[in-house]
C-alpha positions in Angstrom: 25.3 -20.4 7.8 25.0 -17.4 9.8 21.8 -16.3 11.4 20.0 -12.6 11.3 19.5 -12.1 15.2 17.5 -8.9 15.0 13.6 -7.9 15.7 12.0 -5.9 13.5 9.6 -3.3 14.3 5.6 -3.5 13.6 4.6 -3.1 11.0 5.8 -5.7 9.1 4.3 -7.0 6.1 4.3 -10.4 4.5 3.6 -11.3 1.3 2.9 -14.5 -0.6 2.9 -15.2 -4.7 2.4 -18.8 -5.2 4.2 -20.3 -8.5 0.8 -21.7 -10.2 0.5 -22.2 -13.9 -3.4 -21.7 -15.2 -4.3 -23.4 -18.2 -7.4 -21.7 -19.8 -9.6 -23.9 -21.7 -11.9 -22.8 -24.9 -14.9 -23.8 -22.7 -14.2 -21.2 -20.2 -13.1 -24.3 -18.2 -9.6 -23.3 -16.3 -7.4 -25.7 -14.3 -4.4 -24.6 -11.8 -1.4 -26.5 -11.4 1.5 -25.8 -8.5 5.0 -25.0 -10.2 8.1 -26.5 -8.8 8.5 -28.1 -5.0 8.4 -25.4 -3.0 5.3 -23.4 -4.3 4.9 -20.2 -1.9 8.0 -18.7 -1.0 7.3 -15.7 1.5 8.5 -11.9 0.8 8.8 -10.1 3.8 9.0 -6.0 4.1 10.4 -5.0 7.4 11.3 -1.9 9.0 13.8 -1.4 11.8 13.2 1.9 13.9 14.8 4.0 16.4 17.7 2.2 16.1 21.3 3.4 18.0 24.1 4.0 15.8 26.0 0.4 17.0 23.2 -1.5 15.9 22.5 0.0 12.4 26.2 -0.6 12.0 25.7 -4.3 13.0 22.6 -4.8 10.8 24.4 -3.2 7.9 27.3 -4.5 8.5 25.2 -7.7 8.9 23.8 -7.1 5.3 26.8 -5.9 3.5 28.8 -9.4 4.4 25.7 -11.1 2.8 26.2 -8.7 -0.2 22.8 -10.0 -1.7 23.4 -13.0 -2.7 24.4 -15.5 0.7 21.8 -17.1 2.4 21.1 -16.3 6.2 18.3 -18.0 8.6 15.8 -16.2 10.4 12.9 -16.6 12.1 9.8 -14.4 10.7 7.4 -12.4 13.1 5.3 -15.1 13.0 7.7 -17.6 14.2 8.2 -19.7 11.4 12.0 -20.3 11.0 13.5 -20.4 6.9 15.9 -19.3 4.4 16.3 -16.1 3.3 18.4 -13.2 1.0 18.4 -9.7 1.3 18.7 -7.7 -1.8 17.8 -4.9 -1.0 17.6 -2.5 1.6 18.3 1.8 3.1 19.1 3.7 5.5 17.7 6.9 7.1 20.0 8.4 9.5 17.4 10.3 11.3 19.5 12.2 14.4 22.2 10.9 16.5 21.0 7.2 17.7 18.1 7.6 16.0 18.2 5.5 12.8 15.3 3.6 10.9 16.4 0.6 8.2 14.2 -0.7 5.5 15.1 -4.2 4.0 13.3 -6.8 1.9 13.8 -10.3 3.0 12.9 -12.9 0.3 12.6 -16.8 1.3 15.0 -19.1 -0.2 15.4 -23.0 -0.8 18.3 -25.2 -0.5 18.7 -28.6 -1.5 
């Protein structure tokens, strides 16, 4: 499984969206119940900035051979190693080495 070897710049945003089922009762009474095994996958927004033109390639490039769909690890600003896909991501070609890279990083889970 390959690994995504690049930093990110600050800001980067994380967001969580934990798979819970409510069940509302006529009483006004509501109980919460987690949904599946792993119950908080992590969405992560990152932005890559003042990049040179070899390493938007590589990231790209990087990106392209996952084509949205292969799983790659990385380890998140905060450390925390996981599974992840990219589906989505763009480029801004700024000046001559000066590139920025948007990309949304979504944690997977394998068996």
């Amino acid at each position: 499984m390959a690994t995504f070897t690049y930093t990110p710049s600050f800001v980067a945003s994380e967001q969580s969206a934990p798979n819970v089922r409510t069940v509302q009762f006529g009483d006004g009474y509501s109980q919460f119940l987690r949904f599946g095994l792993n119950t908080n996958p992590k969405t992560w927004q990152l932005t890559f900035e003042n990049r040179t033109d070899t390493e938007r390639e590589n990231i790209v490039a990087f990106l392209d051979a996952a084509g949205g769909w292969d799983i790659f690890d990385w380890t998140s600003p905060r450390g925390i190693v996981g599974k992840y896909v990219c589906q989505d991501w763009s480029v801004d070609m700024l000046s001559c080495n000066n590139n920025t890279i948007r990309a949304t990083f979504r944690q997977v889970y394998e068996p």
